[in-house]
DRENFI-528252 format. One line per field, with one value per atom (N, C-alpha, C): residue number from 1; residue in three letters; atom name; x, y, z. Coordinates in Angstrom, 3 decimals, always signed. Each point is the difference from the previous one (the first is absolute). Example, Ala and Ser with C-alpha at 12.3 -4.5 7.8 and 13.67 -1.06 7.14 Angstrom:
% residues 2
resi c(1:1:1:2:2:2)
resn c(ala:ala:ala:ser:ser:ser)
name c(N:CA:C:N:CA:C)
u c(+13.190:-0.890:+0.900:-0.350:+0.820:-0.770)
v c(-5.690:+1.190:+1.200:+1.050:+1.190:+1.090)
w c(+7.800:+0.000:+0.000:-0.720:+0.060:+0.730)
***
This chain:
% residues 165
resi c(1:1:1:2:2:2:3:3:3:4:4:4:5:5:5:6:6:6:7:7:7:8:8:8:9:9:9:10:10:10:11:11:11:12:12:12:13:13:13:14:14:14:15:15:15:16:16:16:17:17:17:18:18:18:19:19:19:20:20:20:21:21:21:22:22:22:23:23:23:24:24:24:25:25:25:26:26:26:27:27:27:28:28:28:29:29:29:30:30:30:31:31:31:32:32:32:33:33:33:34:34:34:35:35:35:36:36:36:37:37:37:38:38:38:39:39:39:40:40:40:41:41:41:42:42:42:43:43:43:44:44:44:45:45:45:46:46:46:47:47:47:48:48:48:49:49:49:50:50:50:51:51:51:52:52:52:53:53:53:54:54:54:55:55:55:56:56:56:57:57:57:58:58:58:59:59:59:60:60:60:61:61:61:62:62:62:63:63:63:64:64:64:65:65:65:66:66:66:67:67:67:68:68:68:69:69:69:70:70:70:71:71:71:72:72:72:73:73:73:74:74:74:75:75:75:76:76:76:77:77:77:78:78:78:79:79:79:80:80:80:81:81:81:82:82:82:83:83:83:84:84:84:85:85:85:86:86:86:87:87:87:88:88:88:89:89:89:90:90:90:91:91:91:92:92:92:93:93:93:94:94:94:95:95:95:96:96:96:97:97:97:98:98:98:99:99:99:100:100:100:101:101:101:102:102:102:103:103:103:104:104:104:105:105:105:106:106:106:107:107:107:108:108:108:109:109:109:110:110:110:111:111:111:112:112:112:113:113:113:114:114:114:115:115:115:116:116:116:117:117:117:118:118:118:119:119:119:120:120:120:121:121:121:122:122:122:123:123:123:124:124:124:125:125:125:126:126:126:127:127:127:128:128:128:129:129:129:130:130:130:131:131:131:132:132:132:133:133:133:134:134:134:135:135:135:136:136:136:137:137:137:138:138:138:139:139:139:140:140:140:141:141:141:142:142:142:143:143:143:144:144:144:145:145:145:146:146:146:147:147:147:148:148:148:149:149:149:150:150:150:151:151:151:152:152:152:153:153:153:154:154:154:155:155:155:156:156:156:157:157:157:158:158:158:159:159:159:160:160:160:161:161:161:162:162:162:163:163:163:164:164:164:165:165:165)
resn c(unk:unk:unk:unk:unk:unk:unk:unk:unk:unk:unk:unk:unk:unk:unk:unk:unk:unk:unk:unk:unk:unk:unk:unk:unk:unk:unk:unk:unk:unk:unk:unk:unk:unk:unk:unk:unk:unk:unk:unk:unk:unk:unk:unk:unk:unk:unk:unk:unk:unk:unk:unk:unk:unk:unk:unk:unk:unk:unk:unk:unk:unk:unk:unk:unk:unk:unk:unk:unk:unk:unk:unk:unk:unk:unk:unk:unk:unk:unk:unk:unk:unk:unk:unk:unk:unk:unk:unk:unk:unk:unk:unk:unk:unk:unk:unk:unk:unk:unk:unk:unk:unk:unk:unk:unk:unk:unk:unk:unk:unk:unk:unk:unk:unk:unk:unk:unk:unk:unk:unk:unk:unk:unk:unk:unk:unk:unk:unk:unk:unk:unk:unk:unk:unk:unk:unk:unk:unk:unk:unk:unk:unk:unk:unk:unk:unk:unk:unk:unk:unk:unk:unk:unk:unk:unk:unk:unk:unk:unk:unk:unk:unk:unk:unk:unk:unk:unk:unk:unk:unk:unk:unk:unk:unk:unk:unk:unk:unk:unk:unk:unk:unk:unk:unk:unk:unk:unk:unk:unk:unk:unk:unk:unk:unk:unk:unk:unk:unk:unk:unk:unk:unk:unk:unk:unk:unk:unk:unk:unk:unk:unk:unk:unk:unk:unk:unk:unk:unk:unk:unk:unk:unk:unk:unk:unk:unk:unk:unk:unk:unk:unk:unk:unk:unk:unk:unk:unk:unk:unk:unk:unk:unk:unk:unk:unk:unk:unk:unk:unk:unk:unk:unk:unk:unk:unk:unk:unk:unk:unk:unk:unk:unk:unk:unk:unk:unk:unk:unk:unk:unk:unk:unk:unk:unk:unk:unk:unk:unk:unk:unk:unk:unk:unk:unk:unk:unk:unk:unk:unk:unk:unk:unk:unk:unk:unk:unk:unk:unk:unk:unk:unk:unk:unk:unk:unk:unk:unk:unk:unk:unk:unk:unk:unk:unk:unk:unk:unk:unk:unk:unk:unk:unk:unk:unk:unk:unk:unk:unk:unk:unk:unk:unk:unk:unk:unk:unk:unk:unk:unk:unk:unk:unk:unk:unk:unk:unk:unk:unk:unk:unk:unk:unk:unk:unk:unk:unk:unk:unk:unk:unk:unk:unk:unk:unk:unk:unk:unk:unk:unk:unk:unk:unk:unk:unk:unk:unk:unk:unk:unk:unk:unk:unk:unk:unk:unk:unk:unk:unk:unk:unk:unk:unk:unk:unk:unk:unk:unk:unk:unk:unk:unk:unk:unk:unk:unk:unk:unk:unk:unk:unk:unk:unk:unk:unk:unk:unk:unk:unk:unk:unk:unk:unk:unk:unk:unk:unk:unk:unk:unk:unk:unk:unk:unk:unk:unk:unk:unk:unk:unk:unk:unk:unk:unk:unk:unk:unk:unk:unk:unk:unk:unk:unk:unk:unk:unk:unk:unk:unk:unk:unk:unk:unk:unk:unk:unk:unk:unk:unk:unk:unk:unk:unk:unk:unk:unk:unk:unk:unk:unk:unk:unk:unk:unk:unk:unk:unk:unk:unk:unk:unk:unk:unk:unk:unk:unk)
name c(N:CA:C:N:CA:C:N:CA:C:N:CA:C:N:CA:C:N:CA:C:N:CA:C:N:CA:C:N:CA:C:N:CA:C:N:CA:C:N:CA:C:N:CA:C:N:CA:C:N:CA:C:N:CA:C:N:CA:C:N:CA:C:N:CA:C:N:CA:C:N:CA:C:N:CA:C:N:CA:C:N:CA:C:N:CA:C:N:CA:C:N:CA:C:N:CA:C:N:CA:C:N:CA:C:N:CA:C:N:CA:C:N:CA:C:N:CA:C:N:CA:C:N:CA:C:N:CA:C:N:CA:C:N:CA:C:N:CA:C:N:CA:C:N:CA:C:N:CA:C:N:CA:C:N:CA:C:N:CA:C:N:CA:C:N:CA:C:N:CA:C:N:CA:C:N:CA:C:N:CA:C:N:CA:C:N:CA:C:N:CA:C:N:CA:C:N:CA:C:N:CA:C:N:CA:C:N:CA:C:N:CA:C:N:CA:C:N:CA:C:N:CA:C:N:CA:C:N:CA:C:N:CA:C:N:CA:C:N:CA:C:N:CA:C:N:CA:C:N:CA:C:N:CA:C:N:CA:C:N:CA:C:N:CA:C:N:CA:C:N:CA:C:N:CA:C:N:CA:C:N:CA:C:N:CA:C:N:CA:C:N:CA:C:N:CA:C:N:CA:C:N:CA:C:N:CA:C:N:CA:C:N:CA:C:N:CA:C:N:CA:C:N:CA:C:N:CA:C:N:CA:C:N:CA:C:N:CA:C:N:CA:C:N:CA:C:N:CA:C:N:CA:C:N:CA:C:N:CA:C:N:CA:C:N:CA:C:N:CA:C:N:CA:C:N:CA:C:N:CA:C:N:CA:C:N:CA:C:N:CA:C:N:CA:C:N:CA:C:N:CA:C:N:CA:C:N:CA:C:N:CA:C:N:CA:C:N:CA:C:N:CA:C:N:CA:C:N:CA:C:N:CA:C:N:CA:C:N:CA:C:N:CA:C:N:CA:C:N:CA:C:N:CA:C:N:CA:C:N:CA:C:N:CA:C:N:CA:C:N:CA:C:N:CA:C:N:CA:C:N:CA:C:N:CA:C:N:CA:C:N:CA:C:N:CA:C:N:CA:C:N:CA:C:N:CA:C:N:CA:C:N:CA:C:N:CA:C:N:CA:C:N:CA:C:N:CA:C:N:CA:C:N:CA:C:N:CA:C:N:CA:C:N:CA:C:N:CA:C:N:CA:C:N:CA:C:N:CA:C:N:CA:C:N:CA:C:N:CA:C:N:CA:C:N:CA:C)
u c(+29.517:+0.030:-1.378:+0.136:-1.128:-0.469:-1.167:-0.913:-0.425:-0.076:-1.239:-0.212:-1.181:-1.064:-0.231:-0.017:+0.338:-2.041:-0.442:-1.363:-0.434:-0.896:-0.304:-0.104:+0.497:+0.017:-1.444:-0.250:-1.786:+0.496:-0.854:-0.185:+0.121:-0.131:+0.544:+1.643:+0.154:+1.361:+1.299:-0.986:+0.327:+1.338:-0.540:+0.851:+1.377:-0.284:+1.804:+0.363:-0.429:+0.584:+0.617:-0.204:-0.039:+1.470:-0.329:+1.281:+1.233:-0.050:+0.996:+0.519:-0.698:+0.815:+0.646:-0.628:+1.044:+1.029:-0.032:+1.077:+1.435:-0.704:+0.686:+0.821:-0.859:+0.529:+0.885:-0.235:+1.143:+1.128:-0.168:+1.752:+0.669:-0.479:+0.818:+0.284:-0.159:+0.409:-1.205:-0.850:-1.400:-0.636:-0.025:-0.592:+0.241:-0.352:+0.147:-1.085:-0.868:-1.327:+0.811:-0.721:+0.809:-1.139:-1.380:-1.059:-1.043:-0.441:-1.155:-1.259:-0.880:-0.688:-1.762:-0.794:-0.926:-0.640:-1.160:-0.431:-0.779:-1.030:-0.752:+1.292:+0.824:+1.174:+0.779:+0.439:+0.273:-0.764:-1.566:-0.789:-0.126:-0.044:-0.200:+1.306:+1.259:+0.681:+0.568:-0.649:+0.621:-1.404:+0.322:-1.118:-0.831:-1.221:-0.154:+0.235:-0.068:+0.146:+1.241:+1.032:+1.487:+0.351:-0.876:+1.007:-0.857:+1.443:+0.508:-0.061:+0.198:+0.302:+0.466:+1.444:+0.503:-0.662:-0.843:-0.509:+0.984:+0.224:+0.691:-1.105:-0.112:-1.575:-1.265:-1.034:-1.107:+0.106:+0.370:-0.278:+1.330:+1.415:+0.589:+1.015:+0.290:+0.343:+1.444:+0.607:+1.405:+0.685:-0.670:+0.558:-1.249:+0.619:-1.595:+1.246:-1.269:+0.586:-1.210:+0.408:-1.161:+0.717:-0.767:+0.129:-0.657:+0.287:-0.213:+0.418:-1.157:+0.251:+1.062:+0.674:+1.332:-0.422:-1.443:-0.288:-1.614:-0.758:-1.195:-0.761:+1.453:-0.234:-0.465:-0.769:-0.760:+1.502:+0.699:+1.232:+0.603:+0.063:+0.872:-0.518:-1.631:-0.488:+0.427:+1.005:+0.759:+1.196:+0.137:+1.443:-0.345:+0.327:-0.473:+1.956:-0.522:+1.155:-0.451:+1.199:-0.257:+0.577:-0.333:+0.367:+0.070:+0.967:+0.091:+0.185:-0.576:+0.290:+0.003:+1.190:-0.469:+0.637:-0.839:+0.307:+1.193:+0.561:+1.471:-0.027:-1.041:-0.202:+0.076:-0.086:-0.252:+1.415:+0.315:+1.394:+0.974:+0.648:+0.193:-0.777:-0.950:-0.866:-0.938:+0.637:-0.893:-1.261:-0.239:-1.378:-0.144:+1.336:+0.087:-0.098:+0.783:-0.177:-1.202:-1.425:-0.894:-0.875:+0.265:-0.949:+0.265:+1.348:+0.181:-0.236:+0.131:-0.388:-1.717:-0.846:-0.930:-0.697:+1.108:-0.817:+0.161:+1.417:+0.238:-1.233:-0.635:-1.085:-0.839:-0.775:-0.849:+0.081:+1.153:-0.457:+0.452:+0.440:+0.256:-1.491:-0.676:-1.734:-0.441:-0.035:-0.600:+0.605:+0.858:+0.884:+0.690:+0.703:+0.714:+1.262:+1.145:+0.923:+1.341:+0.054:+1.044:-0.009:+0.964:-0.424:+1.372:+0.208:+1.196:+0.118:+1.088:+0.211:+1.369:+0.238:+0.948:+0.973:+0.789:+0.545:+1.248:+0.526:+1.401:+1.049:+0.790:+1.017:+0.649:+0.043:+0.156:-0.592:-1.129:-1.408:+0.293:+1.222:+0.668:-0.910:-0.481:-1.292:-0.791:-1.010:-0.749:+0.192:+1.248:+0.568:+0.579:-0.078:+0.073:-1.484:-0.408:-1.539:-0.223:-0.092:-0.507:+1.012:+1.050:+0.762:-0.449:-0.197:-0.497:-1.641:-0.786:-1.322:-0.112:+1.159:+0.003:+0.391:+0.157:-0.214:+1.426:+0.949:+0.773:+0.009:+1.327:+0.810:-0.728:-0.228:-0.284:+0.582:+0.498:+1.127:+0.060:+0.772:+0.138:-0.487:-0.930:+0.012:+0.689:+1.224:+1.038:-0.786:+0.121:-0.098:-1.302:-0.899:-1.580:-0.968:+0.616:-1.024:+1.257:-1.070:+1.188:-0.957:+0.455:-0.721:+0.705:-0.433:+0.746:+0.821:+0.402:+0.864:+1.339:+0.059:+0.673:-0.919:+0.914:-0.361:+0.230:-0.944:-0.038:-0.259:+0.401:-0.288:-0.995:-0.371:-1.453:+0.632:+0.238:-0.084:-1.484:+0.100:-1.343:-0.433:-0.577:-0.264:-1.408:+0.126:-1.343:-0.095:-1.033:-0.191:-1.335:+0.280:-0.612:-0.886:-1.231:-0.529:+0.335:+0.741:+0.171:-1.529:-0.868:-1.595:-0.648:-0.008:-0.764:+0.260:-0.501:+0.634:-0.892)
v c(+103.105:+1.386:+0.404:+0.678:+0.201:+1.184:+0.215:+1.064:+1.044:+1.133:+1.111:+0.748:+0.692:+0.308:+1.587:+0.858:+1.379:+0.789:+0.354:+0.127:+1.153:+0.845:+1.101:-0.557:+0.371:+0.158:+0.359:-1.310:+0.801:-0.252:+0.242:-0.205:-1.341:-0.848:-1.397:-0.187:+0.354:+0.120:+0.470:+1.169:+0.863:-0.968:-1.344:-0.509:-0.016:-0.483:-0.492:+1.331:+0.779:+1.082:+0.914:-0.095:+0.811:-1.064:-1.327:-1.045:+0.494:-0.001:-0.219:+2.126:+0.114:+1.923:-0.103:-0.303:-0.254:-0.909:-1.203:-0.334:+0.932:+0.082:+1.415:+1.059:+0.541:+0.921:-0.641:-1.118:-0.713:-0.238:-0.076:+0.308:+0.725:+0.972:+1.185:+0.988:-0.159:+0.896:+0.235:-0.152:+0.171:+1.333:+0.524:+1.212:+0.930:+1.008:+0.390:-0.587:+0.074:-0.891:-0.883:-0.642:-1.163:-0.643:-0.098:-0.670:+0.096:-0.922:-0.078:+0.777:+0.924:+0.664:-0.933:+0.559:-0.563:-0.713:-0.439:-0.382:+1.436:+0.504:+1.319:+0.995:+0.576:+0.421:-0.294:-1.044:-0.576:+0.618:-0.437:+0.193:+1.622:+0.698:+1.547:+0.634:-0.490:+0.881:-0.782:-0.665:-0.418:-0.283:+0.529:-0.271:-1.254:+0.427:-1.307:-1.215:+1.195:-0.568:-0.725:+0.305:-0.194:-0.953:-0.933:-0.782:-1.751:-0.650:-1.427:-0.707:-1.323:-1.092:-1.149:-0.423:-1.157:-1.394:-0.754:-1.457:-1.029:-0.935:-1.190:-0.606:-1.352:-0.799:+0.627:-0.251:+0.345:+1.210:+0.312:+0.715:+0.373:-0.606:+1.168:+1.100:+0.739:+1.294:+0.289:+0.202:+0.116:+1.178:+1.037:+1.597:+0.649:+1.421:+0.774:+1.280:+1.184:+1.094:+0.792:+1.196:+0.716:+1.303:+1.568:+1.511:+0.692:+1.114:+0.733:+1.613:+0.416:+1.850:+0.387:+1.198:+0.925:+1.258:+0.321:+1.268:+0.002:+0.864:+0.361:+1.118:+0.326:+1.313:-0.659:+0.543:-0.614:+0.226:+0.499:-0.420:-0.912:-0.646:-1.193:-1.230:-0.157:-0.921:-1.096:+0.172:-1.397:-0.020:+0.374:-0.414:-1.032:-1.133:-0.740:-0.620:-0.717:-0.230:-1.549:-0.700:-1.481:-1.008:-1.215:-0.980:-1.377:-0.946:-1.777:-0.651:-0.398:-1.140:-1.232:-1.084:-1.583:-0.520:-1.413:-0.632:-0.886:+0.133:-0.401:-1.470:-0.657:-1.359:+0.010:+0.844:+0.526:+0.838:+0.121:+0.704:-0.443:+0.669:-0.218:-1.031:+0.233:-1.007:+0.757:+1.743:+0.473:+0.679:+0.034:+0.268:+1.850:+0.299:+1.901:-0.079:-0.277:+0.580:-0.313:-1.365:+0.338:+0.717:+0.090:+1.046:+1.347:+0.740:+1.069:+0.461:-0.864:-0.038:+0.208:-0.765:+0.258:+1.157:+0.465:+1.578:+0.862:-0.172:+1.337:-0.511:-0.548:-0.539:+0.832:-0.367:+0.657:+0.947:+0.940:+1.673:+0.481:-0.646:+0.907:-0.287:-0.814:+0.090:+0.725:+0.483:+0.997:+1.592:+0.285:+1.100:+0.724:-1.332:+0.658:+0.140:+0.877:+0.508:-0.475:+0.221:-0.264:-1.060:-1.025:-0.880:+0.214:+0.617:+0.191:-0.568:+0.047:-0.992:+0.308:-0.512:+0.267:-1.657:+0.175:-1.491:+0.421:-0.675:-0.048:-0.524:+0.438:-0.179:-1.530:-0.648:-0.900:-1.267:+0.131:-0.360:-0.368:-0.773:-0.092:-0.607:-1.264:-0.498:+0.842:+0.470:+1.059:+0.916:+0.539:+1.034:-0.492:-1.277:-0.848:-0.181:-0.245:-0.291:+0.822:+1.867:+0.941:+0.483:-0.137:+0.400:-0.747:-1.359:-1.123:+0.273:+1.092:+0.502:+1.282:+0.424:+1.526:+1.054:-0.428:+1.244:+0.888:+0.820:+0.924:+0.177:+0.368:+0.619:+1.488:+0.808:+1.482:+0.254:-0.139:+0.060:-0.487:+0.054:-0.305:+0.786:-0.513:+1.369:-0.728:+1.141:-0.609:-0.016:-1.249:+0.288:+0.697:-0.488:+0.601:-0.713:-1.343:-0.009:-0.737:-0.259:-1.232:-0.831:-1.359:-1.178:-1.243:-0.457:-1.001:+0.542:+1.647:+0.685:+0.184:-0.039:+0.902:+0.108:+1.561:+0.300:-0.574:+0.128:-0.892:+1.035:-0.175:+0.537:-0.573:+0.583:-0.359:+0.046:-1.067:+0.438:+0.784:+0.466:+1.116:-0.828:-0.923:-0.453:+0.752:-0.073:-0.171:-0.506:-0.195:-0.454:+1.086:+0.356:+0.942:-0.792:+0.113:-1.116:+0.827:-1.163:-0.095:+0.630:-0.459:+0.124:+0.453:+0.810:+1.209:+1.278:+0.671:+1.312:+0.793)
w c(+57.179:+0.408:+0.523:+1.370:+0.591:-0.558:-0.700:-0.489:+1.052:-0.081:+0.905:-0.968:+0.751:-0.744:+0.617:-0.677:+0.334:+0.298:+0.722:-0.314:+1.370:-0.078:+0.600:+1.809:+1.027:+1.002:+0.533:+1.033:+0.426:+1.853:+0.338:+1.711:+0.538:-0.790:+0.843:-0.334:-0.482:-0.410:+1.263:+1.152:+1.114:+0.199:+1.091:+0.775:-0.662:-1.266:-0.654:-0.880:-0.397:-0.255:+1.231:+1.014:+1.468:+0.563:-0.084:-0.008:-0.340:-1.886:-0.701:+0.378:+0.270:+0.707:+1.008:+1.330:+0.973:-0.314:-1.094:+0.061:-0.776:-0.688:-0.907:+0.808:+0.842:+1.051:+1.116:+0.214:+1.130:-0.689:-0.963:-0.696:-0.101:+0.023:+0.314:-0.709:-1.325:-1.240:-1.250:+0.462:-0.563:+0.187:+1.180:+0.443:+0.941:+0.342:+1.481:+1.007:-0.454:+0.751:+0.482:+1.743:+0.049:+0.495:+0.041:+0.032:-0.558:-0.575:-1.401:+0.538:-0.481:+0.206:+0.751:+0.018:+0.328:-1.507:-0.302:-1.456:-0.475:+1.332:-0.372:-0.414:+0.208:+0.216:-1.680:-0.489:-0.874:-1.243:+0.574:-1.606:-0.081:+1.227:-0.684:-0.486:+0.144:-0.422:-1.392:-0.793:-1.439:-0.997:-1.270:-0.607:-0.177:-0.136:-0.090:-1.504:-1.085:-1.371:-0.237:+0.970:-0.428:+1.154:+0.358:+1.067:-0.389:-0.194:-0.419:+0.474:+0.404:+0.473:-0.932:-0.010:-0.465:+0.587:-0.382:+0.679:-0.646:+1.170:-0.768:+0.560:-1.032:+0.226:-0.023:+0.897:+0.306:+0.438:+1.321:+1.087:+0.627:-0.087:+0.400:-0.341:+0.697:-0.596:+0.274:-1.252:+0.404:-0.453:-0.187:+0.171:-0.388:-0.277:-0.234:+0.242:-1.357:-0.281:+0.022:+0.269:+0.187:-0.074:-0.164:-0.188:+0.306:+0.893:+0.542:-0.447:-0.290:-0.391:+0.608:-0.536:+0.273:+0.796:-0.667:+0.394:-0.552:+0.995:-0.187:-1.007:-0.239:-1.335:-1.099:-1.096:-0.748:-1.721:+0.260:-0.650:-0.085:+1.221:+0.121:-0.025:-0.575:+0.059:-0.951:-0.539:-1.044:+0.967:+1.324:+0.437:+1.107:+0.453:+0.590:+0.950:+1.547:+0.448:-0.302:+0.092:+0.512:+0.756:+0.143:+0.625:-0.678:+0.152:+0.109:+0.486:+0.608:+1.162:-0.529:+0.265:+0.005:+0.747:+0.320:+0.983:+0.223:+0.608:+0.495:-1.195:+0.417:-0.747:-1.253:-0.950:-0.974:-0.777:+1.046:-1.016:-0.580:-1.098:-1.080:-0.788:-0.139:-1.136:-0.772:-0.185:-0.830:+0.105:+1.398:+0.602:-0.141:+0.193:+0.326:-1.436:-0.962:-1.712:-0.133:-0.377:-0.161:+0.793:+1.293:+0.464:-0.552:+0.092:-0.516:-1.603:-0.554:-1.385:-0.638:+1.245:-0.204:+0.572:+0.865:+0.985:-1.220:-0.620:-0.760:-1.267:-0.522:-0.828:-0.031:+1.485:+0.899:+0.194:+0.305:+0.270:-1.419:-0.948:-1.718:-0.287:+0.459:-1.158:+0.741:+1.019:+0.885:+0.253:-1.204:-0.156:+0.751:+0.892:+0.462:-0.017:+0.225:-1.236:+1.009:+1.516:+0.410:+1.431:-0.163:+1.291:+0.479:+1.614:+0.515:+1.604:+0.297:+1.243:+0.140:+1.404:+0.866:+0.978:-0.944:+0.711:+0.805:+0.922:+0.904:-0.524:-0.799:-0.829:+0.586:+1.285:-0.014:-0.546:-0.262:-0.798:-1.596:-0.219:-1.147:-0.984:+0.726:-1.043:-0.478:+0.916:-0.210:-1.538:+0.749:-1.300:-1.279:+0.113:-1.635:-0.680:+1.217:-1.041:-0.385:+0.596:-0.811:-0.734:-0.075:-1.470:-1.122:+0.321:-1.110:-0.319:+0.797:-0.560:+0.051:-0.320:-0.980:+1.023:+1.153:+0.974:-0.122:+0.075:+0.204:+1.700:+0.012:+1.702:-0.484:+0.620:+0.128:+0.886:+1.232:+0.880:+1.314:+0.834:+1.354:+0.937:+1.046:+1.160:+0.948:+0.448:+0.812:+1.377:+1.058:+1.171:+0.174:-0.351:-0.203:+1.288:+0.779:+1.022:+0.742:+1.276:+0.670:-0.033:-0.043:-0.022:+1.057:+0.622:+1.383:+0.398:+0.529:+0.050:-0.213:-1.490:-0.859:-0.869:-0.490:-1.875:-0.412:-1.403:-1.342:-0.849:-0.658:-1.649:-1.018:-0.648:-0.682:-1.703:-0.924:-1.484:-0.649:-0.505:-0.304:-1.884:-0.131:-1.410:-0.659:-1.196:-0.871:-0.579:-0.932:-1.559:-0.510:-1.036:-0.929:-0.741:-0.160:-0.919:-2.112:-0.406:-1.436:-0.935:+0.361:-0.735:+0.363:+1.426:+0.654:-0.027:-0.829:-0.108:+0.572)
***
């Protein structure tokens, strides 16, 4: 059984984290985005404390999670959005549960109280892993964008952190 190794996301990391997104997004049911951002682009809009990288071996990288604020109000500073990406190569072998397992780690020691996200109900995997790490449906937004032109619908999840009050 091939091991990875879950460990903080730095700047060399860019190329295959920037990879394993567009591939993500060429599938179709990952996002509305349909092209991976720039790296400058990337690093300002997600914290920096809260973003992952799964390594198999040495050096490469086969998903990565990361969070991004909800809101700039100084209320909502325990509400955080997120993301998982892994690499096509990589799936089903476990790579999204320890990454996600270790984000939610990571933003409960750093008090933060709610990690929420937005998946495409077709996105069936997806929406197993976060039932299987605590998250709750909060509801559907029907027909909320078009994406390759049609609508899609967005499941609306959270998770509440248990030990952050």
């Amino acid at each position: 059984m091939v091991e990875f190794t879950v460990r903080p996301m730095v700047p060399d990391d860019a190329e295959q984290v920037l990879a394993i997104y567009q591939a993500g997004l060429d599938g179709g049911d990952a996002s509305f985005e349909t092209t991976a951002p720039t790296w400058a682009a990337f690093d300002a809009g997600r914290l920096p404390a809260h973003r992952l990288v799964a390594v198999e071996g040495d050096h490469t990288v086969r998903g990565w999670a990361a969070v991004s604020p909800t809101s700039a109000r100084a209320v909502y500073a325990g509400v955080v959005e997120h993301s998982v990406y892994v690499d096509p190569a990589a799936r089903g072998r476990g790579v999204a549960g320890l990454l996600l397992d270790a984000l939610i780690a990571s933003t409960e020691a750093a008090g933060i109280w709610t990690i929420q996200s937005g998946v495409f109900p077709e996105n069936t995997a997806s929406l197993t892993l976060h039932r299987r790490a605590g998250f709750r449906v909060i509801g559907v937004r029907e027909r909320i964008g078009r994406h390759h032109g049609r609508w899609r619908d967005v499941v609306l999840l959270e998770r509440r952190s248990p030990v952050v009050s």
